[in-house]
C-alpha positions as CSV (number, residue, x, y, z in Angstrom):
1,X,-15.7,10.9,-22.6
2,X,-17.2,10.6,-18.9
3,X,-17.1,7.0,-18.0
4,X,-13.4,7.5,-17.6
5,X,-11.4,6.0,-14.4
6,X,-7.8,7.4,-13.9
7,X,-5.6,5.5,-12.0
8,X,-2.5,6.5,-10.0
9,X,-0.3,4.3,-8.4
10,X,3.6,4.1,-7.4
11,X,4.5,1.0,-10.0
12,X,1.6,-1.5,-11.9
13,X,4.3,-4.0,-11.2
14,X,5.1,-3.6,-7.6
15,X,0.8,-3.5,-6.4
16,X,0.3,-6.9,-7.2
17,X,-3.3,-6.5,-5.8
18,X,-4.1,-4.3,-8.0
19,X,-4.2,-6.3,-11.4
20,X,-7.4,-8.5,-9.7
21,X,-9.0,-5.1,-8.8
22,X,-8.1,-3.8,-12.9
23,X,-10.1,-7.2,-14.3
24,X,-13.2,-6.0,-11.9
25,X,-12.4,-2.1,-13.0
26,X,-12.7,-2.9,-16.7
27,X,-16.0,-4.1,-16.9
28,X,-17.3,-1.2,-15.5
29,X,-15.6,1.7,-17.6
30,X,-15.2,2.2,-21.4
31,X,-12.1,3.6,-20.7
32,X,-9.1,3.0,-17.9
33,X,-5.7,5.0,-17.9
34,X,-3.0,4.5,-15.3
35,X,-0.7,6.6,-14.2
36,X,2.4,5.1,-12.7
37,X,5.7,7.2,-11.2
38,X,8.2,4.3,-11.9
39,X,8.8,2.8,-15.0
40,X,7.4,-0.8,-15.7
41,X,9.2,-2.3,-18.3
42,X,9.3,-6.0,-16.9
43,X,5.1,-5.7,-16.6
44,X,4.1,-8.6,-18.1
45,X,0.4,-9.9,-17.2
46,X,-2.1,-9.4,-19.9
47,X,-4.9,-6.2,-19.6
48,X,-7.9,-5.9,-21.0
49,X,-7.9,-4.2,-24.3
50,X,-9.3,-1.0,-22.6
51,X,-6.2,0.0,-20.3
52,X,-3.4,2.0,-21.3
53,X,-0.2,2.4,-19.1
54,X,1.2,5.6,-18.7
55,X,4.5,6.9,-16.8
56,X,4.8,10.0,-15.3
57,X,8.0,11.5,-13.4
58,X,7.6,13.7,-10.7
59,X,10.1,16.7,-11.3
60,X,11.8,19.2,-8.2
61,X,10.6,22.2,-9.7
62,X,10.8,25.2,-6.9
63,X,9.2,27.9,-8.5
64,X,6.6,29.8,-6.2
65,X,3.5,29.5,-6.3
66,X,2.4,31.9,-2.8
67,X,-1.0,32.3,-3.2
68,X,-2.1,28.5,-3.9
69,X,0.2,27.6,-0.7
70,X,-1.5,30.2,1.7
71,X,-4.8,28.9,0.3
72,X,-3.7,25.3,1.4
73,X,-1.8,26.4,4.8
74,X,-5.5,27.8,5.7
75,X,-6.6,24.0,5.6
76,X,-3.7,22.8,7.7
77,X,-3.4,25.9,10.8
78,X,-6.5,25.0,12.3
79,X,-5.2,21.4,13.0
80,X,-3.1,22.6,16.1
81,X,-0.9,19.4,16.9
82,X,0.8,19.9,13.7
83,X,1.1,23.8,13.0
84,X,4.7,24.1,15.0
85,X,5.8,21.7,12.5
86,X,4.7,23.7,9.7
87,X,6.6,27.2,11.1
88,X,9.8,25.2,12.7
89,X,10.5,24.0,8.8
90,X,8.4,26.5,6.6
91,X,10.7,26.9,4.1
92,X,10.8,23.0,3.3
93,X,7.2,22.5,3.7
94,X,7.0,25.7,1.0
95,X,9.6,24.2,-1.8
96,X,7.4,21.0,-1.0
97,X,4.5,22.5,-1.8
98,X,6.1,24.2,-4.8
99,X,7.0,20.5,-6.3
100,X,3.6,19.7,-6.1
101,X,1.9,22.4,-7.8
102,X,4.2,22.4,-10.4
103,X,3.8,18.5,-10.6
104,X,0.0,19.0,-10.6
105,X,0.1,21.6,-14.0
106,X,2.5,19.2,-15.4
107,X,0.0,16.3,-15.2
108,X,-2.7,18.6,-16.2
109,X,-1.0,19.4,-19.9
110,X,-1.0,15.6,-19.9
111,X,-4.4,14.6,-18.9
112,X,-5.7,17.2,-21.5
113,X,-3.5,15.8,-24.2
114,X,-5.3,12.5,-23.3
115,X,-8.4,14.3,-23.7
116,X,-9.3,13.0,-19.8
117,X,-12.4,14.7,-19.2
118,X,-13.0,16.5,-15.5
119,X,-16.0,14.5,-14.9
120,X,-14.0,11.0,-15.2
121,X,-13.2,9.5,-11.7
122,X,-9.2,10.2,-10.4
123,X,-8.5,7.3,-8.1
124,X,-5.2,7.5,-6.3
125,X,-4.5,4.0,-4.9
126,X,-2.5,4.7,-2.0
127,X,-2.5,8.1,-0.2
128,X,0.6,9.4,-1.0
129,X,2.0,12.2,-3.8
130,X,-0.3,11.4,-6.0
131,X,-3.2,12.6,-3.6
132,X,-1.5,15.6,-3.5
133,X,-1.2,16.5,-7.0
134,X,-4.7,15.5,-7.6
135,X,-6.0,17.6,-4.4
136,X,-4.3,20.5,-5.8
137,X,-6.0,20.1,-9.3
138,X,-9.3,19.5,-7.4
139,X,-8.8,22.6,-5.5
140,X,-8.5,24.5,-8.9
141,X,-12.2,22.6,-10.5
142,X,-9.9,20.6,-12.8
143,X,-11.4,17.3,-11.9
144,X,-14.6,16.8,-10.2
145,X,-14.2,13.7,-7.8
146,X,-10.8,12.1,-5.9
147,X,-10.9,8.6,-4.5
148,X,-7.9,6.9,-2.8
149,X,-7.5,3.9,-1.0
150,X,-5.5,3.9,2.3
151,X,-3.4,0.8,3.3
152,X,-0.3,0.7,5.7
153,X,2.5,3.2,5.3
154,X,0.0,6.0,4.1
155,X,-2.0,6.0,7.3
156,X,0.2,5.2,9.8
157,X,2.3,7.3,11.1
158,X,4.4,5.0,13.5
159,X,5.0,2.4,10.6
160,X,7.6,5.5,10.0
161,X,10.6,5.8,11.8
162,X,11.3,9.7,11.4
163,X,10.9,11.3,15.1
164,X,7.7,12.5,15.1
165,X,6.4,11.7,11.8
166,X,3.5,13.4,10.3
167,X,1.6,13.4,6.8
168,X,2.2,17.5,5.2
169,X,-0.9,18.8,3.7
170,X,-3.1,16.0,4.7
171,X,-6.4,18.2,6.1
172,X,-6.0,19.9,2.9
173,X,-5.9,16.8,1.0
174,X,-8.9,15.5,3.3
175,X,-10.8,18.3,2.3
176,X,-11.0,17.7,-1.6
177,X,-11.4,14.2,-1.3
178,X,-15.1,12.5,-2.4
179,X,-14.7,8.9,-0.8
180,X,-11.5,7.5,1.5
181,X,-11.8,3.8,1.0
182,X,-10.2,2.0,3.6
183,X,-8.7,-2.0,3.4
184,X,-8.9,-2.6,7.1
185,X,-11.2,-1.4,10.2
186,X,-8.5,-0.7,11.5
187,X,-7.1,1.9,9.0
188,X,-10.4,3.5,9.1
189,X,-10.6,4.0,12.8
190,X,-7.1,5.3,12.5
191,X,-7.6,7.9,10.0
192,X,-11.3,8.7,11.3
193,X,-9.6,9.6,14.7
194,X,-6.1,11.6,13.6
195,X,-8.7,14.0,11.5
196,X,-12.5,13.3,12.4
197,X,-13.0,16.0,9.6
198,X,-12.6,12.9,7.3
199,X,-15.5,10.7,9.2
200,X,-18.3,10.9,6.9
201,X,-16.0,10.3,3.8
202,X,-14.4,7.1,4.4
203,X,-15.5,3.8,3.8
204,X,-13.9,0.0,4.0
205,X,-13.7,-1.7,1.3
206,X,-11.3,-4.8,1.4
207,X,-8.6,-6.1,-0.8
208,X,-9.1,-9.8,-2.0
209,X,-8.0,-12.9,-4.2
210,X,-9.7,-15.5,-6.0
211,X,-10.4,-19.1,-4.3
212,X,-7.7,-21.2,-5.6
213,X,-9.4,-24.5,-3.9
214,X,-8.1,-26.7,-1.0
215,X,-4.8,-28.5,-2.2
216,X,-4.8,-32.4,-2.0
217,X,-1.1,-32.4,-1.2
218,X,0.2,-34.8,1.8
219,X,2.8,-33.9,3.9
220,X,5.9,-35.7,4.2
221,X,5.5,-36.3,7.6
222,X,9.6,-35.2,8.4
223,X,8.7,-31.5,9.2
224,X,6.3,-28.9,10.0
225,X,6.3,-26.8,7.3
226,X,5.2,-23.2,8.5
227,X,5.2,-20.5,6.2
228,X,5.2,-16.7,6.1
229,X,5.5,-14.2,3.6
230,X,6.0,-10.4,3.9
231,X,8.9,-7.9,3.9
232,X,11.3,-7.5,7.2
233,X,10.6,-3.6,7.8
234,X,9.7,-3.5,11.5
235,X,5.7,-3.2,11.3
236,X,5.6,-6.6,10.0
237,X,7.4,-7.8,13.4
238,X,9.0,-11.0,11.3
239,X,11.5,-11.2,14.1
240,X,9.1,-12.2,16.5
241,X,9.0,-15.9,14.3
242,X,12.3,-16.8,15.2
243,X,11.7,-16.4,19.3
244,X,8.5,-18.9,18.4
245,X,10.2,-21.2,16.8
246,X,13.1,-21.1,19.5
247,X,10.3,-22.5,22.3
248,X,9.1,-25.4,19.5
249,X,10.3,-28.9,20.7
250,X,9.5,-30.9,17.5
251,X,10.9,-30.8,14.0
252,X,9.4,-27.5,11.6
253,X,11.1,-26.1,8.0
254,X,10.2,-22.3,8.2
255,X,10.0,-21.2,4.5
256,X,9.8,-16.9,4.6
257,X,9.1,-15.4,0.9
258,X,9.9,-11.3,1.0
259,X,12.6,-9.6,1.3
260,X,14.0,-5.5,2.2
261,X,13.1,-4.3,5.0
262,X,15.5,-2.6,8.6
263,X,14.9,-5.9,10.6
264,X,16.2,-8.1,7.9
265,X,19.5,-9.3,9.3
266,X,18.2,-9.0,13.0
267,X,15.9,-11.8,12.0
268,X,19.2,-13.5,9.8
269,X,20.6,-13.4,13.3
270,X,18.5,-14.7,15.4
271,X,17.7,-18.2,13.1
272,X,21.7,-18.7,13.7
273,X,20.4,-19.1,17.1
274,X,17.5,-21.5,16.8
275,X,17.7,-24.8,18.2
276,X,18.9,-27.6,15.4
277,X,15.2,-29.4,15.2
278,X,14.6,-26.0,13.5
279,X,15.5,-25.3,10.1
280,X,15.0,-22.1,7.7
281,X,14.6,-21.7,3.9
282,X,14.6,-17.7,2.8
283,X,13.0,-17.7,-0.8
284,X,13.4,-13.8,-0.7
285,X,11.5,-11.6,-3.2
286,X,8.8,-13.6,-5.2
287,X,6.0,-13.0,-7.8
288,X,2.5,-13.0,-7.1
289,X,2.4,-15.8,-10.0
290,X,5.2,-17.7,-8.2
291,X,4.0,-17.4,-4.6
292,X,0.7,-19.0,-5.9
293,X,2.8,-21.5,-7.7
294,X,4.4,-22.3,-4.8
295,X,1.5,-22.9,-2.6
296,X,0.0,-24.9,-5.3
297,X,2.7,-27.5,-5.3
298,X,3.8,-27.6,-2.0
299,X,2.7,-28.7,1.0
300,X,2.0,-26.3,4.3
301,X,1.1,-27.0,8.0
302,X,0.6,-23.6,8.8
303,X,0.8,-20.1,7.3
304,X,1.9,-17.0,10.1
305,X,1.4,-13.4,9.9
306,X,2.9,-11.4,12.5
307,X,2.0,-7.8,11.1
308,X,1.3,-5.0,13.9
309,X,-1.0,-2.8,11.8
310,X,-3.1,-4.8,9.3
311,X,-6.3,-5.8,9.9
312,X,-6.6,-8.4,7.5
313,X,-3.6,-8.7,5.2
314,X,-4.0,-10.4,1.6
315,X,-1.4,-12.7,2.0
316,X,-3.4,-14.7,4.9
317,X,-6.1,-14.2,2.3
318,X,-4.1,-15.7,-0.4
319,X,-2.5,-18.5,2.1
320,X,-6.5,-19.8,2.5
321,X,-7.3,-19.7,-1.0
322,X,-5.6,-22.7,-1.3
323,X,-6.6,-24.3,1.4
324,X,-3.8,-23.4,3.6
325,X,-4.5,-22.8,7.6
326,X,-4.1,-19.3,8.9
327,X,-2.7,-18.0,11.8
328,X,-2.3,-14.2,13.0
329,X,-0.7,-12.3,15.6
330,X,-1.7,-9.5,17.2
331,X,0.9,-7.3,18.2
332,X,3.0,-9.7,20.3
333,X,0.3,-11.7,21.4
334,X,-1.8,-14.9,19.9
């Protein structure tokens, strides 16, 4: 069966935005798998009747594969900014490699037990292992065409803090890729100018949400409510809320949905500090169900996005479905 799409994600659960992007998906092919490296079992939202869930562990599995790794090193030498990297730590970049391939025939056995034909279309939704295992089996004729999306953390490189970060095997990867679909300009000029080999493959296609309609709520008129919602890893610069709010002379209720994330008690911190016409309300880690409940039944002033990277991040999106005023941040700046 041809009109097969095969999807590969980290955890159904955890990519919220990708259950609006399934209900679109459906209509177009007889036949959706998805192929997810963490378990599910809390995964509750209703499919339609022609998706199937699958869960695939990734194994360490050294054995050597030398020929299929010098036929992927050529791809990667002739990008000279990283090839130092690749012979200071050949050995790890090897039993890498060797995980991978080993990975890749695994998922193979599996696809052909599914009776997946090669001509159905392998869509990895974030650049990441996946890619890599699908790359491989791309390399070997096993599928004919490789999509992925790029978001954040898979196309950035300083959204990492390892000294020097780079992506392993990623000109390879570039190579055996039909389409690169980008959520942000931003993203795409990113990628399109760390390996211009990948310039006539990407595209933009953005993420989204459904217009929830404007809310007929009234405020209280005790606070400004202001909200924001992300995680507090560093790239989302949340810590630059509380030096706002530290300058604001009237009374505002900061409500912050997310949670993890390096900067989270820096951020703890500094609202011990804020000025007592300031108060703060951490919801922590919420459902896309529940943050749309929440901004259904409550009233908000403002929503804030202080993210360094994104171009045009689906929670503003979200925010002004209902209705709800938008304000981002670039960088440090207004």
């Amino acid at each position: 069966m041809d009109n097969q799409l095969i999807i590969f994600t980290y955890s159904l659960k955890s990519d919220t935005f990708l259950y609006a992007e399934l209900l679109f998906l459906s209509k177009k092919y007889h036949q959706i798998h998805i192929f997810q490296s963490l378990s599910d079992t809390l995964f509750d939202r209703k499919l339609p009747d022609n998706i199937q869930i699958h869960h695939f562990e990734f194994a360490i599995n050294h054995k050597k594969n030398i020929v299929p790794f010098i036929k992927t090193m050529a791809a990667e030498v002739f990008h000279f900014k990283y090839l130092h990297r690749y012979l200071f730590k050949l050995r790890y970049y090897f039993a890498q490699f060797n995980t991978a391939y080993n990975n890749a025939q695994e998922l193979l056995i599996v696809l052909n037990t599914l009776s997946v034909s090669s001509n159905s279309v392998f869509y990895t939704y974030w650049f990441d292992n996946w890619t890599h295992l699908l790359s491989i089996l791309k390399s070997e004729k096993k599928i004919n065409t490789l999509i992925t999306r790029i978001h954040g953390g898979d196309v950035y490189e300083y959204q990492h803090k390892e000294f020097n970060f780079f992506f392993p095997f990623r000109n390879f990867q570039i190579q055996k890729l039909n389409k690169i679909v980008a959520i942000s300009n931003d993203g795409l000029n990113h990628i399109s100018k760390t390996y211009p080999a990948c310039k006539n493959k990407v595209a933009l296609s953005r993420l989204g949400t459904n217009d929830n309609g404007i809310s007929h709520l009234k405020s209280n008129g005790k606070s400004f409510v202001l909200v924001s919602c992300s995680s507090f890893y560093h790239f989302k610069n949340v810590s630059l809320i509380p030096q706002i709010l530290a300058q604001i002379k009237f009374s505002l209720h900061w409500i912050h949905i997310g949670s993890d994330g390096d900067e989270i008690e820096i951020v703890k911190e500094a609202v011990k500090k804020l000025p007592s016409n300031i108060t703060v309300e951490f919801k922590g880690q919420l459902s896309q169900e529940k943050v749309f409940d929440f901004y259904k039944n409550n009233y908000v002033d403002l929503f804030i996005n202080t993210s360094k990277s994104e171009g045009l991040p689906v929670s503003l999106m979200e925010a002004i479905s209902f209705g709800i005023p938008i304000m981002k941040i670039l960088g440090n700046k207004l």
